[in-house]
C-alpha positions as CSV (number, residue, x, y, z in Angstrom):
1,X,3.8,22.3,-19.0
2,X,5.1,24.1,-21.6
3,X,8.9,26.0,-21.2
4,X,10.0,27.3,-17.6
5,X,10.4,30.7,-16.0
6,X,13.5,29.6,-14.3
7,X,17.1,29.6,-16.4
8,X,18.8,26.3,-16.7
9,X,21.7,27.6,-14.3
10,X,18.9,27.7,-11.8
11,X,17.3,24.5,-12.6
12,X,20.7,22.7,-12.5
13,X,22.0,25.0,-9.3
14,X,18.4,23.6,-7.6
15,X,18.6,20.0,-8.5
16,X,22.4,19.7,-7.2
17,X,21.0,21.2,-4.0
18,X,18.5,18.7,-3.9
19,X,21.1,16.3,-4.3
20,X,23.2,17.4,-1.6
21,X,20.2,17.3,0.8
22,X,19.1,14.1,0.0
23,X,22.7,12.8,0.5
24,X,22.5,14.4,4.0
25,X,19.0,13.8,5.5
26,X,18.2,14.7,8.8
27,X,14.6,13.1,10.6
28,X,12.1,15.4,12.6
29,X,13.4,17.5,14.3
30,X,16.9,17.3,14.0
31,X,17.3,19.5,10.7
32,X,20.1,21.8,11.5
33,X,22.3,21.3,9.2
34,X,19.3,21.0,6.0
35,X,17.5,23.9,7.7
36,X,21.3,26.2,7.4
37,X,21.8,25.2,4.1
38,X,18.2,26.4,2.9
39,X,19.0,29.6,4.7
40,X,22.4,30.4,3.0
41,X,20.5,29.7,0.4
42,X,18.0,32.0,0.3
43,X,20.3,35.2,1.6
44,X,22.3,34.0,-1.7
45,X,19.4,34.6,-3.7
46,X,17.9,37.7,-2.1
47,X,15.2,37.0,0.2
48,X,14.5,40.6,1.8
49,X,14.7,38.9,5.2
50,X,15.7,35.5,6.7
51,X,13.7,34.2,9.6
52,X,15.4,30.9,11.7
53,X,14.6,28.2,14.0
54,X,10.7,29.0,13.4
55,X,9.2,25.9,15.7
56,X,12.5,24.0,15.7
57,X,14.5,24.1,12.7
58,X,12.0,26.0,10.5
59,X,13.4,28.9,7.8
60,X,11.1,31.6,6.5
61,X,12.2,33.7,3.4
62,X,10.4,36.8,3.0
63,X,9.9,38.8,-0.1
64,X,8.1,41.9,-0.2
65,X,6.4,44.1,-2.4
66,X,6.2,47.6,-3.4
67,X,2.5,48.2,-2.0
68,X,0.6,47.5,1.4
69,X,-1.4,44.0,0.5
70,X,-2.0,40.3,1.6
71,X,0.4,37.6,2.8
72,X,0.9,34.3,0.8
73,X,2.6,31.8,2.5
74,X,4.3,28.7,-0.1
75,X,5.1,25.8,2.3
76,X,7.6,23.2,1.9
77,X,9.2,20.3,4.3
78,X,13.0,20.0,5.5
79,X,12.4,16.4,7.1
80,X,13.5,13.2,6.0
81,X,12.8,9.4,7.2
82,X,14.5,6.6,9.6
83,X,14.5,4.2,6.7
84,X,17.8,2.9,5.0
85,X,18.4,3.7,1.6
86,X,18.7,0.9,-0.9
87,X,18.8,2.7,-4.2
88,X,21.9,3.2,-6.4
89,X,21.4,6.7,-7.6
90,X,24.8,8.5,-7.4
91,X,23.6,11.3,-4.5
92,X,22.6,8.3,-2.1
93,X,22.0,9.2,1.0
94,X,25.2,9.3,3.0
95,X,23.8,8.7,6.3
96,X,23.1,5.4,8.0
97,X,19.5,4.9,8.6
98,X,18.2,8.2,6.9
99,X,16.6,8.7,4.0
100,X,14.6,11.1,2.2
101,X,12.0,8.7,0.9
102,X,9.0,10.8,0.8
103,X,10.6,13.5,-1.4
104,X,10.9,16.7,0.8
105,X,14.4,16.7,-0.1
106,X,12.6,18.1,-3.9
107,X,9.8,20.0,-2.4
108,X,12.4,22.0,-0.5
109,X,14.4,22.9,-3.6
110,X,11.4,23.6,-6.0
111,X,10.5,26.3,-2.9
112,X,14.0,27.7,-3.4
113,X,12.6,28.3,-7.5
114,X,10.4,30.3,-6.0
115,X,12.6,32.6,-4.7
116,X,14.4,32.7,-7.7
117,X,11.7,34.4,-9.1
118,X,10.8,36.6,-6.4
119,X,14.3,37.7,-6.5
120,X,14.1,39.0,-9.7
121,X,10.7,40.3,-9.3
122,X,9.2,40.7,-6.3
123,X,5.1,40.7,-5.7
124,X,3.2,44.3,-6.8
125,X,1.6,44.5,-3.3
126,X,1.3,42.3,-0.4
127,X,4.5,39.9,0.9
128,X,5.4,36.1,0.1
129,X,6.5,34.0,2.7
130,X,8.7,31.1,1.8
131,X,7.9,28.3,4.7
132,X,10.4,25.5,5.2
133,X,8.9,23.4,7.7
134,X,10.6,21.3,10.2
135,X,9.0,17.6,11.7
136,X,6.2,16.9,9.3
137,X,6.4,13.5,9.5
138,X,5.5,13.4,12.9
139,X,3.0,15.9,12.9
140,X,4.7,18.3,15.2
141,X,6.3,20.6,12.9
142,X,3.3,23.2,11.9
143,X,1.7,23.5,15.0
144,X,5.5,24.5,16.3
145,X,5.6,27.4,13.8
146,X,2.6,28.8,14.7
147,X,3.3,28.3,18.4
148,X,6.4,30.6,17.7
149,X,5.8,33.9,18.7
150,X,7.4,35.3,15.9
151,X,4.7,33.3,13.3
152,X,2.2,36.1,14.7
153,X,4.3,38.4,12.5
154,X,4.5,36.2,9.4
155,X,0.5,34.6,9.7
156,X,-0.7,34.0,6.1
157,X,-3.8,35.0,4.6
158,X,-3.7,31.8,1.9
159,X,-1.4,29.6,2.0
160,X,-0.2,26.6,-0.9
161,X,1.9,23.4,-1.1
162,X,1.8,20.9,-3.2
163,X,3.4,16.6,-2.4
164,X,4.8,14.7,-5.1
165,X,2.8,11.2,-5.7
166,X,4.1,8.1,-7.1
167,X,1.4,6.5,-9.9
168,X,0.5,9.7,-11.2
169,X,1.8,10.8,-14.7
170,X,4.8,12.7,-13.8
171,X,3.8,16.4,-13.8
172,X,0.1,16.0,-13.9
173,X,-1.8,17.3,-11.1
174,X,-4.9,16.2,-8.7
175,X,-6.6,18.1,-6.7
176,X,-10.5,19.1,-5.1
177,X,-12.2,21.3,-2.7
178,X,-12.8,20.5,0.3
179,X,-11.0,17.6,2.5
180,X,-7.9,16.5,1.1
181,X,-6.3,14.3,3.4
182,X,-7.7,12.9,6.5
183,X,-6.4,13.4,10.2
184,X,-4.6,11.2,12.2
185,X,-3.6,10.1,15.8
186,X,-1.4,7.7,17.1
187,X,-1.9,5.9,20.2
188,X,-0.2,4.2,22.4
189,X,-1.7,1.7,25.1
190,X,0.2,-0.2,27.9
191,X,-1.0,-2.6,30.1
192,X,0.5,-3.3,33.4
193,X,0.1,-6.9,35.3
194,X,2.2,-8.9,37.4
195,X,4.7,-11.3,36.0
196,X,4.6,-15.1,37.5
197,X,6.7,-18.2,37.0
198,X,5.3,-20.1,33.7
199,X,5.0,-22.9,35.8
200,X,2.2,-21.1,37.9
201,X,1.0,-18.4,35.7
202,X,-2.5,-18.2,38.5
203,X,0.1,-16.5,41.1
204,X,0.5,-13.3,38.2
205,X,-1.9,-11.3,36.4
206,X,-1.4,-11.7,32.8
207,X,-2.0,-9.2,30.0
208,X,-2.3,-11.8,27.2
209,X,-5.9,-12.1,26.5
210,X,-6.4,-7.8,27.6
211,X,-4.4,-7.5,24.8
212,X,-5.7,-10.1,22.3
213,X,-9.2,-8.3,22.8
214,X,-7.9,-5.0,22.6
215,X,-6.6,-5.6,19.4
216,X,-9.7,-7.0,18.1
217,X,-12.5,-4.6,19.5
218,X,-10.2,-1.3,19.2
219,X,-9.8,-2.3,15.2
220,X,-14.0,-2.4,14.9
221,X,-14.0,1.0,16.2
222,X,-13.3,2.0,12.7
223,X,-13.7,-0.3,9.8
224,X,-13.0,2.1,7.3
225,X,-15.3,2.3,3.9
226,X,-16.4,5.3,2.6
227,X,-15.2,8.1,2.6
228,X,-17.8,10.5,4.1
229,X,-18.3,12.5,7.2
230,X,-18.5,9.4,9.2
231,X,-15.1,7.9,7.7
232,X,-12.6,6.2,10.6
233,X,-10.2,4.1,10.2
234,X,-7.9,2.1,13.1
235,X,-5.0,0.3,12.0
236,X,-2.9,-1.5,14.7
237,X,0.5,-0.7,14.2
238,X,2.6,-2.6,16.7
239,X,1.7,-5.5,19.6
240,X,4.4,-6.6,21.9
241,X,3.4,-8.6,24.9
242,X,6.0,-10.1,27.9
243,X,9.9,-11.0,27.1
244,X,11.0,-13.5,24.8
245,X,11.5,-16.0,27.6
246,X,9.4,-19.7,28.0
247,X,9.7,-19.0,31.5
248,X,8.2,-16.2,32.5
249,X,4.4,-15.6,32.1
250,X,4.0,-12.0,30.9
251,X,3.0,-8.9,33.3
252,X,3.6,-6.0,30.6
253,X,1.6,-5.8,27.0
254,X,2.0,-3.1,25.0
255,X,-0.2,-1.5,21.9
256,X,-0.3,1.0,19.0
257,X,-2.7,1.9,16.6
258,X,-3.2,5.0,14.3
259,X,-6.8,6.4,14.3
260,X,-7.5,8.0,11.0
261,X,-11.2,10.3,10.2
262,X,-12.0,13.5,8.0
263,X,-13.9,15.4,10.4
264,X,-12.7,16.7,13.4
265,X,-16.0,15.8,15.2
266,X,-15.3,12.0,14.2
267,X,-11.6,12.3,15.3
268,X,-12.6,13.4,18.5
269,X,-15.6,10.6,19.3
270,X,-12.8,8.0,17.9
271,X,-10.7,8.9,20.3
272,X,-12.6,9.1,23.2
273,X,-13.9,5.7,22.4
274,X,-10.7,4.3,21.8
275,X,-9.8,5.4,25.1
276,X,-12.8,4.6,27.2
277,X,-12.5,0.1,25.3
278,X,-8.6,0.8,26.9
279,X,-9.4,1.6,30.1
280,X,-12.6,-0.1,30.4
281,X,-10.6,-3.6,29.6
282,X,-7.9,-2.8,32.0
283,X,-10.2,-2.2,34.3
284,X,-12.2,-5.5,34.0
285,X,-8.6,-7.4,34.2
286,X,-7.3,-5.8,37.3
287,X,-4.8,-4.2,35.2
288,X,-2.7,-0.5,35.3
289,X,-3.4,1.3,32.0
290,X,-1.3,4.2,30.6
291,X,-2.5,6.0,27.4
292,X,-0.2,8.5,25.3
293,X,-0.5,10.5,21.9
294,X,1.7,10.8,19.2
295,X,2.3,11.6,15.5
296,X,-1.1,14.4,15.9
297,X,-2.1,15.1,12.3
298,X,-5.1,17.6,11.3
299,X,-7.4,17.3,8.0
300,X,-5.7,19.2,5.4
301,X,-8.7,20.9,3.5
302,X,-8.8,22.7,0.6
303,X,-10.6,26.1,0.5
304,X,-12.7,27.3,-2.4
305,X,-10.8,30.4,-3.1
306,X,-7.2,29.1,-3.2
307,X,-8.9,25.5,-5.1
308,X,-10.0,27.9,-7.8
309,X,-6.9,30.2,-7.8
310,X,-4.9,26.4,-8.2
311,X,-7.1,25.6,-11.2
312,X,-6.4,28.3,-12.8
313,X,-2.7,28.2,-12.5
314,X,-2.5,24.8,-13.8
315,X,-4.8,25.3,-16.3
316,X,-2.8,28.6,-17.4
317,X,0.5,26.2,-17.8
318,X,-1.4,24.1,-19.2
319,X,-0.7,21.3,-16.5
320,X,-3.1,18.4,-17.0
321,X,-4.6,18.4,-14.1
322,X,-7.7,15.9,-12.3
323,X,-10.1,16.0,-9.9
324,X,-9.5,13.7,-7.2
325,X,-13.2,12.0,-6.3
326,X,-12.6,11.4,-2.6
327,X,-10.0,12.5,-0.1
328,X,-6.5,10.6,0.3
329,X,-6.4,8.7,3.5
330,X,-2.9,10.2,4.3
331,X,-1.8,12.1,6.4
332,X,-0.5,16.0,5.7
333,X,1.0,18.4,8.4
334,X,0.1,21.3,5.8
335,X,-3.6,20.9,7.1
336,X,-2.4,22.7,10.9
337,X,-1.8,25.7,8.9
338,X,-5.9,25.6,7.6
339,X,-6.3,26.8,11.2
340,X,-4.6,30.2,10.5
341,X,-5.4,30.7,6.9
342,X,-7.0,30.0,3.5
343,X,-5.1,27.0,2.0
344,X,-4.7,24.6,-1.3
345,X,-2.5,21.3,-1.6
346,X,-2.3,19.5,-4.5
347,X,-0.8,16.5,-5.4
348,X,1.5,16.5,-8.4
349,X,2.3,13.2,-10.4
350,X,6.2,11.5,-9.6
351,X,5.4,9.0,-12.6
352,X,4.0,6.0,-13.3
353,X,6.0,2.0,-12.7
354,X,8.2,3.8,-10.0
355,X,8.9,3.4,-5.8
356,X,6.4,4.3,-3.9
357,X,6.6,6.8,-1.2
358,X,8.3,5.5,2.1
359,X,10.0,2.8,-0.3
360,X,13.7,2.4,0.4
361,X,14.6,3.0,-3.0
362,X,12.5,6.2,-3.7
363,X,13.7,8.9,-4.7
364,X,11.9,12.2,-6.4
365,X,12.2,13.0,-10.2
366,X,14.0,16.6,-10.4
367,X,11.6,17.2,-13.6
368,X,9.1,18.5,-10.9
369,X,11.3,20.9,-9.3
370,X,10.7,23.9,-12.1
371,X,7.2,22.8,-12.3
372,X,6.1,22.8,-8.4
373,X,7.9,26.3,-7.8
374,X,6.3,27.6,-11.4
375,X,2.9,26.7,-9.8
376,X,3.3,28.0,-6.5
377,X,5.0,31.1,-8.2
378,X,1.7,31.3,-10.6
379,X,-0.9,31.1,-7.5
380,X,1.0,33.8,-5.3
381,X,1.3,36.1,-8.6
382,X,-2.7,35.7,-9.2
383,X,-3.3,37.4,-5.6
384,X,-0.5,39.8,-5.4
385,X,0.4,40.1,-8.9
């Protein structure tokens, strides 16, 4: 991309706030302190109005324009991870066991460019909505902003965000219609037995083999391969069976998996059969059974008109851009707000020979920050000028 439209007093103002958020990261739900400072923030720069704790910790920045029109909504995260920093950069994270390894910490201050241009010129018609989303990691955050009763007021009619992406030329973009990241579940599967002496392990009713063949038959339920309507994909994420004593035969097991599909149709038939193998081998052993959901994720998919609207910004800046043959088997909480409006993620490249997300020594290149906001700028500008 050639030049910028922000000064370099922004562009260095918005890469020492990244700094000081990713020296301060705070996990899902528990952004207070990131979600204040991303509010100051935005009554520094002008936001017409200031909306808080949206689902949690979320912040809103509005900027309106001078006629009755549309509502574009540019999305970015405020969440960082439980993971411990190892990198030596000088704005480290601070905090013990925190980390924002997955770059929001970027994608939050490349949204604040955004309203740096806003500021100074605001959309012809319609209204922008600057979303800073609390608990995407977890998959709780969107679906907590729209549950707000005060999101009815703010609903989108298109909607953008774009994710950094380790392995892709730094600044260059991928992107395609249609499903962009697949949905995902976690579940969680205890079994309860009885415990016995070691010695006797006949007088108990052990979880051990359950278990064994749980693991085995609820990872066939989806093998993965292409990536097509039919695509699911289980990954078995933690086992734990008994205590750590030679003593005691075991009368607890425990299980998680992730259960990953495009279609929402698939999703649902996954889960139902991964729930009916659970309780049908508890069941069969004599055992309790106790199912729970976590980490909910929709498909993020892209719609035609905000896919072509993204094209055409990049290919404007003249941002080399790809399209991406098959979805990415991630997970994105962007794709809860698909349920409310038109929407468009793309992936934008963090480099090449560097950390990968999640990686306790990632951290994201400020180059991108001018770029993302440039192109979310670009897309809201081509619908409400």
């Amino acid at each position: 991309m050639e030049g910028t439209f922000l000064t370099n007093r922004e562009i260095a103002d918005l890469t020492g706030f990244r700094h000081l958020l990713h020296q301060t990261p705070e996990v899902s739900g528990q952004e207070r302190e990131t979600a204040a400072r991303v509010a100051a923030k935005l009554r520094e720069i002008g936001a017409d109005r200031v909306v808080t704790d949206l689902g949690g910790h979320g912040v809103a920045g509005i900027f309106d324009g001078a006629a009755p029109g549309p509502t574009v909504m540019l999305r970015a995260e405020l969440d960082a991870l439980p993971i411990e920093e190892t990198g030596d950069v000088p704005h480290a994270s601070t905090i013990p066991e925190r980390g924002h390894m997955c770059g929001h910490d970027g994608h939050a201050a490349s949204l604040l460019g955004c309203a740096y241009a806003f500021a100074r010129q605001r959309p012809a018609r319609g209204r922008v909505v600057l979303m800073f989303q609390p608990a995407e990691e977890d998959g709780s955050g969107a679906a907590a902003v729209i549950a707000d009763p005060r999101f009815a007021e703010l609903r989108p009619d298109m909607a953008f965000s774009w994710h950094n992406m380790p392995g892709i030329p730094l600044g260059e973009a991928r992107l395609r219609e249609g499903p962009m990241f697949c949905a995902s579940v976690g579940v969680r599967v205890q079994l309860d037995g009885r415990t016995a002496h070691a010695s006797q392990p006949e007088t108990g009713n052990s979880p051990a083999q359950p278990l064994a063949a749980l693991i085995g038959r609820i990872a066939a339920l989806g093998p993965g391969g292409s990536m097509d309507e039919d695509f699911a994909l289980v990954t078995v994420t933690h086992a734990r069976l008994g205590e750590p004593s030679y003593g005691i035969a075991p009368g607890r097991a425990e299980l998680q998996a992730t259960l990953r599909a495009l279609m929402p149709e698939r999703m649902a038939r996954l889960r139902a059969e991964a729930e009916a193998l659970a309780r049908g081998i508890a069941r069969d052993a004599g055992l309790k059974v106790t199912l729970d959901w976590h980490d909910d994720f929709a498909c993020t998919a892209n719609d035609a008109e905000p896919t072509a609207i993204m094209r055409r910004v990049l290919d404007a800046r003249q941002v080399r851009r790809e399209e991406m043959p098959e979805p990415y088997r991630g997970s994105e909480d962007f794709g809860r707000f698909g349920e409310t409006a038109q929407t468009a993620m793309i992936l934008l490249g963090a480099g090449t020979g560097v950390s990968a997300l999640h990686n306790p020594d990632y951290d994201f290149p400020d180059d991108l920050i001018p770029i993302g906001a440039e192109i979310l700028t670009g897309a809201a500008r081509e619908i409400l000028g």
